[in-house]
C-alpha positions as CSV (number, residue, x, y, z in Angstrom):
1,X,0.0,0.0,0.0
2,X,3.2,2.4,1.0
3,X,4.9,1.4,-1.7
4,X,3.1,2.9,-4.6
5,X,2.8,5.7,-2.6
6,X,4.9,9.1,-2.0
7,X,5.2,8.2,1.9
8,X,6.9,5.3,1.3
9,X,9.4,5.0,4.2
10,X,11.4,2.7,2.4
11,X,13.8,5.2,0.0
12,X,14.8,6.7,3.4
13,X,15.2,3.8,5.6
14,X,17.9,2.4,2.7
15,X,18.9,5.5,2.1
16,X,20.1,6.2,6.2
17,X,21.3,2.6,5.7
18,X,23.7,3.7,3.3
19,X,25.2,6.5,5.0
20,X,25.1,5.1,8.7
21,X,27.1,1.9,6.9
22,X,29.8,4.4,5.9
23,X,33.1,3.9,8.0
24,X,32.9,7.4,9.4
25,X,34.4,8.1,13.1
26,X,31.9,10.0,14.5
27,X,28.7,7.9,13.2
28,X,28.0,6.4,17.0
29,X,28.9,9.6,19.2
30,X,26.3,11.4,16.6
31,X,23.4,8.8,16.6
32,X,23.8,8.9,20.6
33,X,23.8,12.6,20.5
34,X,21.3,12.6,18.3
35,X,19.0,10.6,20.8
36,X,19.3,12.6,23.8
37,X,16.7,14.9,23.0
38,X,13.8,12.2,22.2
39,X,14.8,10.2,25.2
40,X,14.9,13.1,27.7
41,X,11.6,14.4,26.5
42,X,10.1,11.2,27.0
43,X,11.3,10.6,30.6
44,X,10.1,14.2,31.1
45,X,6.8,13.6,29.7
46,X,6.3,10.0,31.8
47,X,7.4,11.5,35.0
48,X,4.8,11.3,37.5
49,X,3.8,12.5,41.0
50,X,1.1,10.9,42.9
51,X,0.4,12.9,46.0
52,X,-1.9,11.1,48.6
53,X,-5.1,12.4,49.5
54,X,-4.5,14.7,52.2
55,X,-6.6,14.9,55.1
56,X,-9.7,17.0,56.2
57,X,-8.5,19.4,58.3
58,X,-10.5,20.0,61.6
59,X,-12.1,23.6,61.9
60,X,-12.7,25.2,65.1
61,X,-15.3,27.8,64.6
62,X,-14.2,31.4,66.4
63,X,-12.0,30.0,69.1
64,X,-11.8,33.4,70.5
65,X,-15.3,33.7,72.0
66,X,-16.1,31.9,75.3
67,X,-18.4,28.7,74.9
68,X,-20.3,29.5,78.0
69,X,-21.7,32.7,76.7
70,X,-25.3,33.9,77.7
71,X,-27.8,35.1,74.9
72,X,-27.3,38.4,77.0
73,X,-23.9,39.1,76.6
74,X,-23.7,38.0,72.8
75,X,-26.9,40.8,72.5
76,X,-24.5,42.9,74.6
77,X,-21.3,42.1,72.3
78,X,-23.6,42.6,69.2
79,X,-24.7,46.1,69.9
80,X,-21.5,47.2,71.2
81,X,-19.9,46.3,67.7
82,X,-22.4,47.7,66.0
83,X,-22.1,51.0,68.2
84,X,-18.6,50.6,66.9
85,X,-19.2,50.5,63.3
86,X,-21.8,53.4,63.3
87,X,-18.5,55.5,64.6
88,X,-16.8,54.3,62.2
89,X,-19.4,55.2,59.5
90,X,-19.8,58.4,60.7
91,X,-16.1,59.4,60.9
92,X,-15.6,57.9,57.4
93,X,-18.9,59.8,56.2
94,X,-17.6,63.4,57.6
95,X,-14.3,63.1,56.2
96,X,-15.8,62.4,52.5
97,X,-17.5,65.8,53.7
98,X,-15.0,67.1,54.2
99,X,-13.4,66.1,50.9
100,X,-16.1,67.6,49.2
101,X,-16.0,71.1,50.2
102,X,-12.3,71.0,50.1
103,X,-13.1,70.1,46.3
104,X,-15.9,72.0,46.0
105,X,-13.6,74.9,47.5
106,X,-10.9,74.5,44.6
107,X,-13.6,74.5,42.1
108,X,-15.0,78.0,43.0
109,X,-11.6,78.6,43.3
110,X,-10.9,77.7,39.6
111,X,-14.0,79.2,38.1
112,X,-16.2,76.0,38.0
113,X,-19.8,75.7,38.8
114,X,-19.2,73.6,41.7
115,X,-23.6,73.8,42.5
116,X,-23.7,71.6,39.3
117,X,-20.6,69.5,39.6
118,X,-22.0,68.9,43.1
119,X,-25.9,68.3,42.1
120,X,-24.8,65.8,39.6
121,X,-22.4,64.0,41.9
122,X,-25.8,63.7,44.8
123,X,-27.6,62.2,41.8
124,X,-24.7,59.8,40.8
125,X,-24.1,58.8,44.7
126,X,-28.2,58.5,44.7
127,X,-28.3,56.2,42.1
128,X,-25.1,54.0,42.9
129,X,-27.2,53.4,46.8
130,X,-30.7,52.5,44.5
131,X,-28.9,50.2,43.0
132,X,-26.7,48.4,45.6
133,X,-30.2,48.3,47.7
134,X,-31.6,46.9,44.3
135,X,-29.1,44.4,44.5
136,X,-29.2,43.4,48.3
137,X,-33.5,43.0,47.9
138,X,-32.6,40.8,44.7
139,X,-30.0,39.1,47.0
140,X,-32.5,38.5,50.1
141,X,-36.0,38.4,47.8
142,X,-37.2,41.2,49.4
143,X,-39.5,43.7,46.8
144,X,-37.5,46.7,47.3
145,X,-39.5,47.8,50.2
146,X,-38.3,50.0,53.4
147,X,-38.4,47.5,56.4
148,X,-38.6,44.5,54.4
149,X,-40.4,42.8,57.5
150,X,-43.8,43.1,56.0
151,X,-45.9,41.0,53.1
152,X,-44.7,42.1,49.8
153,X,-46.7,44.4,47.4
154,X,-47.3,40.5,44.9
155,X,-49.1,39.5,48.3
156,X,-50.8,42.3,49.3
157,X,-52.1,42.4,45.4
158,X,-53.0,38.7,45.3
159,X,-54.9,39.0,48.9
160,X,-56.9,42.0,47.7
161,X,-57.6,39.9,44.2
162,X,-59.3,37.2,45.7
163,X,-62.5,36.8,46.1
164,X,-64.0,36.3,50.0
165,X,-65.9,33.4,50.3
């Protein structure tokens, strides 16, 4: 089948035969040298490392809180770090404040209408809160409502939509 064909490996083979017969000195050291690259990718390509399956590790939830706890003093712990991030709202909320007259400042300094500049920016910062509270009723399948505690406007529809027996 090879042999009528223009793959026919035989030519080459007799013709490799022919020049590897040649009483040359360097005909070994080459077809050694020669090798070295097809054996050394092959022993790179069939190395293998088998790690074992490692172990479950044992998690400790918050080793820092005391077991014996009362639902009293984790209320107590709860509203004191919430006290704590209120400050810390606050303090971060004044100093972007701050920021902003400072800018607003350097506008009217520079001849900018900073009323503008600073309407568009409450609208913007409006806008980014809709839609991270958009996000968070998505999140929780709330209906965009205030308290979210309530029945949600679908309910309050479907209650008012069917009939009373």
């Amino acid at each position: 089948m090879l042999s009528k064909s223009r793959f026919n490996p035989k030519p080459g083979i007799l013709d490799f035969w022919n020049e590897f017969r040649k009483p040359t000195p360097y005909r070994v050291p080459i077809l050694l040298a020669s090798t070295i690259p097809f054996f050394g990718i092959f022993y790179w390509l069939s190395g293998e490392t088998f790690y074992g399956v490692t172990e479950k590790p044992e998690i400790t939830y918050i080793t820092t809180l005391d077991d014996a706890r009362s639902d009293q003093e984790i209320i107590a712990s709860n509203i004191e770090n919430q006290e704590l991030k209120d400050l810390r709202e606050q303090a971060d909320a004044e100093l972007a404040q701050r920021k902003r007259d400072l800018y607003k400042a350097l506008g009217a300094a520079a001849g900018m209408d900073v009323e503008e500049i600073e309407r568009r920016a409450d609208e913007n910062r409006a806008a980014e809160e809709a839609a991270e509270q958009a996000r968070r009723d998505e999140m929780f399948g709330r209906d965009g409502g205030e308290d979210g505690d309530g029945p949600t406007e679908t309910a309050e529809a479907a209650e008012t939509e069917s009939p009373a027996p």
